[in-house]
N, C-alpha and C positions, 0 to 999 in steps of 0.2 A: 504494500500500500504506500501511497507515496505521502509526505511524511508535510504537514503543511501544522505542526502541532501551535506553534504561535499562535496563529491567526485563528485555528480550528477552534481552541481553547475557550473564545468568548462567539460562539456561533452555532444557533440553535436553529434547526428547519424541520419545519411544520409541515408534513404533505397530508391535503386535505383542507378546501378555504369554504367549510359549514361552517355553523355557528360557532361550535367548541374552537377547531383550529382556527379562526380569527379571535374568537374571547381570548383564547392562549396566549394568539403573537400579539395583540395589544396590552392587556395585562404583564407580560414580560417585557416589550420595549418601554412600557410606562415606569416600570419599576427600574428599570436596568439603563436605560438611555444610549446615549451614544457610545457607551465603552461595549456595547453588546450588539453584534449585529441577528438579528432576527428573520428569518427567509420562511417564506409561506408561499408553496408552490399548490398548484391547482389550473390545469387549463382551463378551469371555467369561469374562470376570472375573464377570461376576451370576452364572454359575453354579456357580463355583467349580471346583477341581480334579476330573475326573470319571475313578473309574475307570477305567482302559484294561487291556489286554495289551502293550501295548510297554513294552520294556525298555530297558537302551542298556551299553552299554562303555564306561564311564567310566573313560579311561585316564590315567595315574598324572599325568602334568602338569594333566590337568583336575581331577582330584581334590586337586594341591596349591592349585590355585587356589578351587576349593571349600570347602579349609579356611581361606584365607585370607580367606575372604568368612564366615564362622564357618558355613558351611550342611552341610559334610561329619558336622559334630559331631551335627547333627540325624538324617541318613539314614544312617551307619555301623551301626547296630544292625541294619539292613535289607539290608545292601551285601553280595555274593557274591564276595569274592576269587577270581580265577581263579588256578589253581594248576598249569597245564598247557595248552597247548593242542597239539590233536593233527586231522593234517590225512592225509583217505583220497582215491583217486581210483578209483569204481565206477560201476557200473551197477545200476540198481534189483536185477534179479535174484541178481546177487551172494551167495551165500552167505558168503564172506569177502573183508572190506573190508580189503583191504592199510594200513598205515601208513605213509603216506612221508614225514610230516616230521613231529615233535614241539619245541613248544619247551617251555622251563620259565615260570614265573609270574610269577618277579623280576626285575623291570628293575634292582634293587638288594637286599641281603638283607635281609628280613623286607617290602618293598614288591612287593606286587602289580602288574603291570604296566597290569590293569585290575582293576576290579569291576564286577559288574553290579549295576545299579540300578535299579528301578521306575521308570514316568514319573511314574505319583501322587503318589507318595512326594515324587518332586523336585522336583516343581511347585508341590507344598503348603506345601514348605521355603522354597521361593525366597518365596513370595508372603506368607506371615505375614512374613518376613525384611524385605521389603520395604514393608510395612505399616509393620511398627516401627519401621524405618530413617527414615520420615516420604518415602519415595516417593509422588509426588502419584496416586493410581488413579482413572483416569476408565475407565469403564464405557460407554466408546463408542468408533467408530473415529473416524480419522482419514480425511476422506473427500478431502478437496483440499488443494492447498498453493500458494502462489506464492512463489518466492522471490526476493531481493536482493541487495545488495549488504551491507547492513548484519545484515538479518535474513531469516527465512523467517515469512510468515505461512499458518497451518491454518487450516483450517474443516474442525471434526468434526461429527458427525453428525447432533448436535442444532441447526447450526446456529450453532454459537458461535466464534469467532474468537480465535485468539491469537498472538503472537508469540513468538517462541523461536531462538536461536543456532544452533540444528541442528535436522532431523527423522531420526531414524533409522528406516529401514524395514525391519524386522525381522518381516513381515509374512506370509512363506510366499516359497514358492516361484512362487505365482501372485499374485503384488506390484503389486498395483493403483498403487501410490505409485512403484511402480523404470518400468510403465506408463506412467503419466504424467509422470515424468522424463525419457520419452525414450529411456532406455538399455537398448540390443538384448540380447537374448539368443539366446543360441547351445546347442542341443539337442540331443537324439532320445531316443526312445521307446526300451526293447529289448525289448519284445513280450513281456515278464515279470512277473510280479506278486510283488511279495513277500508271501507268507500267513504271519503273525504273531499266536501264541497262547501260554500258559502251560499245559504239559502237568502232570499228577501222574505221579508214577512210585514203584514201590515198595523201588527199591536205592538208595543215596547215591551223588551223583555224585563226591565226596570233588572239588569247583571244578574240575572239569576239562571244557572246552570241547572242544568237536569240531565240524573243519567237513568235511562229508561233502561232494566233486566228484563233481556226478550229472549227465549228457547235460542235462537240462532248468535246471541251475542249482544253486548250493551248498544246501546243505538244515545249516543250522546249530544245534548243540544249546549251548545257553548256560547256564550253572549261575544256580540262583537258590538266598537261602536257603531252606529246610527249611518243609515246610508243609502244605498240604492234605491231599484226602483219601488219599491213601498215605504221608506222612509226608515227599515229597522232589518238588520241583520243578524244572522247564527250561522254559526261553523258547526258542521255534525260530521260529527265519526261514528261512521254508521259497519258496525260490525256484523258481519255476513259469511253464512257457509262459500266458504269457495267454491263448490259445484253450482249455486243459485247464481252465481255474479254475472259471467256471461250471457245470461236470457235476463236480467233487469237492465242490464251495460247495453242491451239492443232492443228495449224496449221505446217508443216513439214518445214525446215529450209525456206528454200527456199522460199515458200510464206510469210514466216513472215519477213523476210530482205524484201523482194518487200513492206509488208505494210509498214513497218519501211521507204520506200524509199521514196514512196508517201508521207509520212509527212516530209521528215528530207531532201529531194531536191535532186538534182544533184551537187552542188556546191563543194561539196568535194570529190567529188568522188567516186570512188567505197567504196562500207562500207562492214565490217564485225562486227556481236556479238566478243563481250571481255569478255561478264560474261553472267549468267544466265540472265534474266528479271525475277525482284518480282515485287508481285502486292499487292498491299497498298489500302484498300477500303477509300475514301476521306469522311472525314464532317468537320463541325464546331460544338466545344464544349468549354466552359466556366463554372468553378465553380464558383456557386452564393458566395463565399465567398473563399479567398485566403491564409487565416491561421485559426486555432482553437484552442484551450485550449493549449497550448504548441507545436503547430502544425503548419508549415509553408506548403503549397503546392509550387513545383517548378516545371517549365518545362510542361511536356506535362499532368502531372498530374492537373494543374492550367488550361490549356488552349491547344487545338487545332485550326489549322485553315486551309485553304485550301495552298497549294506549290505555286499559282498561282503567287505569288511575294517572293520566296525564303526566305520568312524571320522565318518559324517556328523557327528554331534553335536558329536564332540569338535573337528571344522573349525569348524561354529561359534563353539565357546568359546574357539577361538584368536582365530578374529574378536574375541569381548567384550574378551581378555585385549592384544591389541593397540590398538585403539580406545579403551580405558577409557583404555590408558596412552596415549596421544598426545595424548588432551583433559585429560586430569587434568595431565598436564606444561604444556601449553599455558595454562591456568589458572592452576597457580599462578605461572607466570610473568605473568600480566594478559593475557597476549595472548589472539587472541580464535578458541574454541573450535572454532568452524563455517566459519573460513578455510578458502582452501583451500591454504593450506601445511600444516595441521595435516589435513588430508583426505588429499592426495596422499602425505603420509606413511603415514596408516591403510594407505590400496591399493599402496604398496610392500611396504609389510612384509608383505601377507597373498596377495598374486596370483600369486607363484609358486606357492607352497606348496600355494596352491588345484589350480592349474588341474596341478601338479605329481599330488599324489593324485586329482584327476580321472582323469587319464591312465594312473595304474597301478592304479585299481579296473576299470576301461573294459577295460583291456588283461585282466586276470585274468579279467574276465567271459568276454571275447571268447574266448580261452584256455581257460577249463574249460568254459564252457557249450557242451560239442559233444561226439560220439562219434565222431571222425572217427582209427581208430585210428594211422597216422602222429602224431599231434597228441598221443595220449595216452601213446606211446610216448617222445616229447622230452620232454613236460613233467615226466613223473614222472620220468625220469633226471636232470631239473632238480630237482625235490623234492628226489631220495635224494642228490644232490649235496650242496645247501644244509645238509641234514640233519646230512652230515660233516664241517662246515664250523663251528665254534666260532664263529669270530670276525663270520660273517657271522652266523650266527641271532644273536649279541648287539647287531648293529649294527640288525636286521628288527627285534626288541622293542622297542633305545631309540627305532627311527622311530615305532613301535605305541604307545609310550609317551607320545609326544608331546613326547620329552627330547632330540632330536636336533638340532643345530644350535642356532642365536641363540633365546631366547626372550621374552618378556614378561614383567617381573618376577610378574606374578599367578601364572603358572604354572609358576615356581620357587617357589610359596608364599610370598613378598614382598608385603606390604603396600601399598598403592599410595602 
């Protein structure tokens, strides 16, 4: 390997420019400045942020950490406080959807426990953010890497070589780089899709969330702010057998608002589509091991899990909010960034916690996605239970919040 250790020493590349790998390289160039050069490759950076329909639950520990990174300040004007969330267990036909559990909005008073946020929006925030910040943006991937003892050397895609103290592979779920590191992953499919679009509707949802339990999976209604052509908007993630998708996916408008309707009620009114519907095939996946020889895994590259508790995203940003802080400390003490004392640290702090909410989205799934009426007779007496229960639904919000237990200064909104 050819030997650039100087230079390599304060140089960290990011492949992969999603939310986590930009939260990362702005977070780190913010902390570290100019003695640190910071590289965040992604070809898809030529085409810049491109409209979507996914939304996210930006919950209240991510959100401090987004203002601490100054990008909240940018997308608040666009941000959906949830003000309630309310949880039903039916069957399609159902004329009345019981209500078995309600919580309230505040993880603290006058703080929302989440908001929703566009992906546009937050993509656009991070990347001008990151621009100015003097984040280095290549416009290509990362296609190989070999690494050392001292450094790791890349070769990206045009064929150019560099060395760097870390590579972080922040790169998806299907991680060419975690691939080639060797390191197994552990899965399954659940034969579900999740169908994801921005409905219009003509009532206000006054931020209140609802996740509707239906035999084929949650069908969730998510507040957005105020907009199109009815005046009021929701994002649903609408969970569905994967054999069904195809015959609703080619259904003529018309019947597909009707199914949309039967899931998502009367309550609000008449509805209209605001975007396309994508469809997203759902599993659960975890890498048996969360760094490698100079190799950090972040985000969906580390770990997937099912939408059914909104919290994918905000597991990643625990990733950035942990990682940022064990190299930015490593640093300013001189020590060196991409050891793996300051590695094996990252995958302490974050592998319970993962593989922890792995196993109680997995289990929820497993749990509502059935009509097996024993089944639905325990869990809703479980519901109405929790429901009665103060202390426990404030303990279910601070976890929702992302407030619960040790955190990362980032996301107490601390400075790095």
């Amino acid at each position: 390997m050819a030997s650039g250790l100087g230079l390599a020493r304060n140089r960290i590349v990011i492949a992969g420019g999603g939310i986590a790998g930009l939260s990362l390289a702005l977070a780190l160039k913010q902390a570290l400045g100019a003695g640190f050069e910071i590289v965040l490759a992604d070809p898809s950076q030529s085409q810049g942020p491109r409209a979507d329909s996914r939304a996210y639950a930006v919950a209240a520990a991510a959100q401090n950490m987004l203002e601490a990174l100054g990008i909240w300040q940018k997308v608040a004007a666009t941000a959906q406080p949830m003000t309630e969330m309310v949880v039903t267990d039916s069957r399609n036909p159902d004329v009345v959807r019981p209500v078995f559990l309600t919580f309230d909005g505040e993880v603290e008073p006058g703080q929302a426990f989440a908001h929703m946020v566009e992906n546009a929006a937050l993509l656009s925030a991070l990347l001008d953010a990151c621009g100015a910040a003097g984040v280095v943006l290549r416009r290509e991937s990362v296609r190989r890497f070999e690494s050392g003892d001292d450094e790791v050397e890349l070769r990206f895609a045009g064929g150019e070589r560099l060395q760097a103290a870390l590579l972080v592979a922040a790169d998806g779920a299907r991680s060419k780089l975690r691939e080639q590191a060797g390191i197994g992953w552990v899965g399954w499919s659940y034969r579900q899709t999740g169908l994801v679009a921005t409905l219009g509707h003509e009532r206000p949802h006054h931020g209140r969330a609802v996740e509707h339990f239906l035999p084929s999976g949650p069908f969730a209604i998510l507040p957005l702010t105020d907009g199109g052509r009815l005046g009021h908007r929701s994002s649903i993630v609408w969970t569905e057998a994967a054999e069904n998708v195809p015959a609703l996916l080619s259904l003529d408008m018309a019947d597909l608002l009707a199914e949309i309707e039967r899931r998502f009620g009367l309550e609000l009114g008449e509805i209209t589509l605001e975007s396309a519907i994508s469809a997203h095939p759902l599993g659960f996946g975890v890498a048996r091991r969360f760094v490698g020889e100079r190799l950090a895994l972040l985000g969906d590259a580390a770990h997937v899990i099912h939408p059914i508790a909104g919290q994918g995203l905000n597991l990643g940003l625990k990733d950035v909010a942990a990682l940022a802080e064990a190299i930015v400390d490593a640093a300013r003490l001189g020590l060196d960034p991409g050891s793996a004392e300051v590695l094996e640290g990252y995958e302490r702090a974050r592998r319970f916690d993962t593989v922890a909410m792995g196993a109680v989205t997995d289990g929820l799934n497993r749990l509502f996605s059935n009509d097996v009426t024993p089944v639905r007779l325990v869990r809703d007496l479980g519901l109405g239970l929790v429901d009665r229960l103060p202390g426990l639904k404030r303990f279910f919000i601070r976890e929702a919040a992302g407030l619960a237990g040790a955190t990362p200064r980032l996301l107490r909104g601390e400075a790095l």
